[in-house]
C-alpha positions in Angstrom: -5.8 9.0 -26.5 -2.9 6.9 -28.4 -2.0 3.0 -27.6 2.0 2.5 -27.1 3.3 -0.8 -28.2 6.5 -2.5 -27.1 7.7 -5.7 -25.9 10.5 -7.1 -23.5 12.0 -10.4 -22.9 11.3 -10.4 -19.2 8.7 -10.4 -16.7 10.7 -8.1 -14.6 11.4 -5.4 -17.5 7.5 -5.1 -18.1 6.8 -4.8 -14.3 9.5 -2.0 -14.0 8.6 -0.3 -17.1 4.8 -0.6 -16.3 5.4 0.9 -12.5 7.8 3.4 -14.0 5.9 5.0 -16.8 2.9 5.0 -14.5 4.8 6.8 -11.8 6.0 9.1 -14.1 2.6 10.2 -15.4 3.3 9.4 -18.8 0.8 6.3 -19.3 -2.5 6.2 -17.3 -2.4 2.7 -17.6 -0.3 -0.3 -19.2 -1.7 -3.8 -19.3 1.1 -6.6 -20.4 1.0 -9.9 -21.4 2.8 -12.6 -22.2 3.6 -13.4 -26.0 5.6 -16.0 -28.5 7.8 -14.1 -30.6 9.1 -15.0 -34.2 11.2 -13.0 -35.8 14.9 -12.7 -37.8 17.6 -10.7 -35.6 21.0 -10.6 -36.8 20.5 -13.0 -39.7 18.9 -15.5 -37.3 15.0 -16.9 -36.9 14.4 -16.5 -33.2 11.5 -17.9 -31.8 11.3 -15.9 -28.1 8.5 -15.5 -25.4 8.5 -11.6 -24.6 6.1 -9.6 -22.8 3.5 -7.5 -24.8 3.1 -4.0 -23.0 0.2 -1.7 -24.2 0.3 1.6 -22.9 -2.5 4.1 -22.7 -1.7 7.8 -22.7 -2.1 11.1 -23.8 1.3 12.0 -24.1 2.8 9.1 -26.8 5.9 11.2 -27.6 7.0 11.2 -24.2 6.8 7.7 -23.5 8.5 6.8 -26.6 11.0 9.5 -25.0 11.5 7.8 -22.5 11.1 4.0 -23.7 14.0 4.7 -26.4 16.6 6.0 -23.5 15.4 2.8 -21.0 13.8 0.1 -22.6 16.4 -3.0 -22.5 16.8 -4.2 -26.5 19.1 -3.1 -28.2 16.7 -2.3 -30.9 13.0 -1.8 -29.2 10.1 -2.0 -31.4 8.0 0.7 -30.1 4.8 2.1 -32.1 1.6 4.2 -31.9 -2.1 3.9 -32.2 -4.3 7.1 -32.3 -7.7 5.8 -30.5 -10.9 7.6 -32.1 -13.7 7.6 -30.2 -13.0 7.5 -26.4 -15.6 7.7 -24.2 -15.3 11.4 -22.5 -14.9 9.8 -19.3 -12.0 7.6 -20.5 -10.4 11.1 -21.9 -10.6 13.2 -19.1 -8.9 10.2 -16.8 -6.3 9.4 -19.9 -5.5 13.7 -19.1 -5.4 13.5 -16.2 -2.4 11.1 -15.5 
């Protein structure tokens, strides 16, 4: 089981990307929230509400895959977690899309 980490300026963006990488079987499940960002881009301090996605899934290089070729930003920050210690139940679901 690995957790997927992104975020996305919209509300809209995380719905879509949600639905979408559900649909597609390639997160069993992605919760979002909403954030306040502060960070430099482009020699600038931006200080941004985004949207927090967490993806769970069993396939993490697939939906970074697919995040790189349609998440909005021009420059997504998108990382991994490896989850130890799953409960079986949680596994076989997480496999089973």
């Amino acid at each position: 089981m690995h957790l997927v980490f992104t975020t996305v300026g919209k509300r809209k963006d995380a719905d879509a990307i949600s639905k979408a990488l559900v649909s597609l079987k390639l997160a069993a499940c992605v919760s979002s929230w909403p954030v306040q960002s502060v960070y430099r881009w482009k020699g600038k301090i931006t200080n941004e509400r985004e949207y927090a996605l967490e993806l769970k899934t069993a396939r993490p290089a697939a939906v970074r895959k697919w995040l790189e070729k349609n998440h909005p930003y021009e420059l997504p920050v998108i990382y991994s977690l490896d989850v130890k210690g799953a409960s079986k139940g949680v596994q076989r679901w997480m496999s089973n899309g």
